[in-house]
C-alpha positions in Angstrom: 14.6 -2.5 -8.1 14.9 -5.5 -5.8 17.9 -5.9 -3.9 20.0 -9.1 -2.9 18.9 -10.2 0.8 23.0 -11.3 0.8 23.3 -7.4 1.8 20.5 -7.4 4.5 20.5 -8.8 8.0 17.9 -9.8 7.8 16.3 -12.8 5.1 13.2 -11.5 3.8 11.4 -14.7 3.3 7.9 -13.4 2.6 9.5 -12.7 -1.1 8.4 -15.0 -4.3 12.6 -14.9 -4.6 12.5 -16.8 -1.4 9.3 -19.1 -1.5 6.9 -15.9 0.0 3.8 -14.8 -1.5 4.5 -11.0 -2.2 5.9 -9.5 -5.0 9.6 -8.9 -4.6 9.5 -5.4 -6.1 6.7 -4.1 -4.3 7.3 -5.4 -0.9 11.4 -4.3 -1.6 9.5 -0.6 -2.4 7.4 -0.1 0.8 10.1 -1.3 2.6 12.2 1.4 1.1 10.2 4.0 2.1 8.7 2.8 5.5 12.7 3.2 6.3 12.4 6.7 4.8 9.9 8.0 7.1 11.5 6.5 10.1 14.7 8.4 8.6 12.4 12.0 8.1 11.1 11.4 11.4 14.2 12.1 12.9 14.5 15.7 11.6 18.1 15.3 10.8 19.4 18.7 9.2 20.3 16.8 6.0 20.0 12.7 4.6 21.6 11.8 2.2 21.0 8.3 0.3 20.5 6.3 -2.4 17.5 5.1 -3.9 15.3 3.7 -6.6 14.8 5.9 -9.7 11.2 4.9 -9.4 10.9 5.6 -6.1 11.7 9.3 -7.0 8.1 10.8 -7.3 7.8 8.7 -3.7 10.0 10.1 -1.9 9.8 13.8 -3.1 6.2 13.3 -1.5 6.8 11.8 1.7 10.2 14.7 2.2 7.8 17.0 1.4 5.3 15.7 3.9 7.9 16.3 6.8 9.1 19.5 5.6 12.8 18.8 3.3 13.3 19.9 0.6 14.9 16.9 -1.9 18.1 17.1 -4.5 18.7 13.9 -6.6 21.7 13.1 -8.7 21.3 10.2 -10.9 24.1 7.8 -10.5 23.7 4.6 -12.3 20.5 3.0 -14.5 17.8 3.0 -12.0 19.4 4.6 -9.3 19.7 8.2 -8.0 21.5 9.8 -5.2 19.2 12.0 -2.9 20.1 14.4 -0.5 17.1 15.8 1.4 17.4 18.8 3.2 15.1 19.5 6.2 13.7 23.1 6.0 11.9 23.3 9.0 8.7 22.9 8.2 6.5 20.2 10.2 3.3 19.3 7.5 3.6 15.9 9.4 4.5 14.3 12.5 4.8 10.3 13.2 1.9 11.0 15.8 -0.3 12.8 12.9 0.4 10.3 10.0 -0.3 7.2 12.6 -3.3 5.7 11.2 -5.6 3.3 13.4 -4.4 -0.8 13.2 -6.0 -2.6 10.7 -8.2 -5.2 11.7 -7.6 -8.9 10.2 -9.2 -9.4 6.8 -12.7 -11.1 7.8 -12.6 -14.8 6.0 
């Protein structure tokens, strides 16, 4: 799932791949969808986009959550196009998901 930072803007260097301590996968898979809920928030009539195969059951969630509707297509091993189509319906809101900050670990 991990893709190349060459493609990015910006170096991601809390990844293993780049000397970081978090998982390359994981961290490229929140990163993924924290862009996705940024993108729903917008309430653009339709978004269309690639993603992660495994990301699938993710995202169905989260367009569910602000109200689209999602179509995927797969397109090549481990990828899927995804059109999500907003339906009006407003389960959640950036100011109704916002959770409290979290506090710094106590040591």
């Amino acid at each position: 799932m991990t893709r190349s930072n060459q493609h990015s803007p910006v170096r991601h260097v809390a990844l293993v791949s780049n000397g970081g301590p978090y998982d390359d996968d994981a961290y490229t898979a929140g990163y993924e969808v924290g862009v996705l809920f940024t993108r729903f928030s917008l309430r653009h009539p339709k978004v269309p986009m690639y993603a992660p195969t495994a990301l699938l059951p993710q995202v169905d969630l989260l367009a569910m959550a602000f109200g689209y509707e999602l179509s995927h297509f797969p397109t090549e091993p481990g990828w899927v196009f995804l059109v999500c189509t907003y339906r009006g319906h407003e389960a959640m809101t950036p100011e109704n998901a916002a959770a409290p900050p979290l506090a710094p670990p106590s040591v």
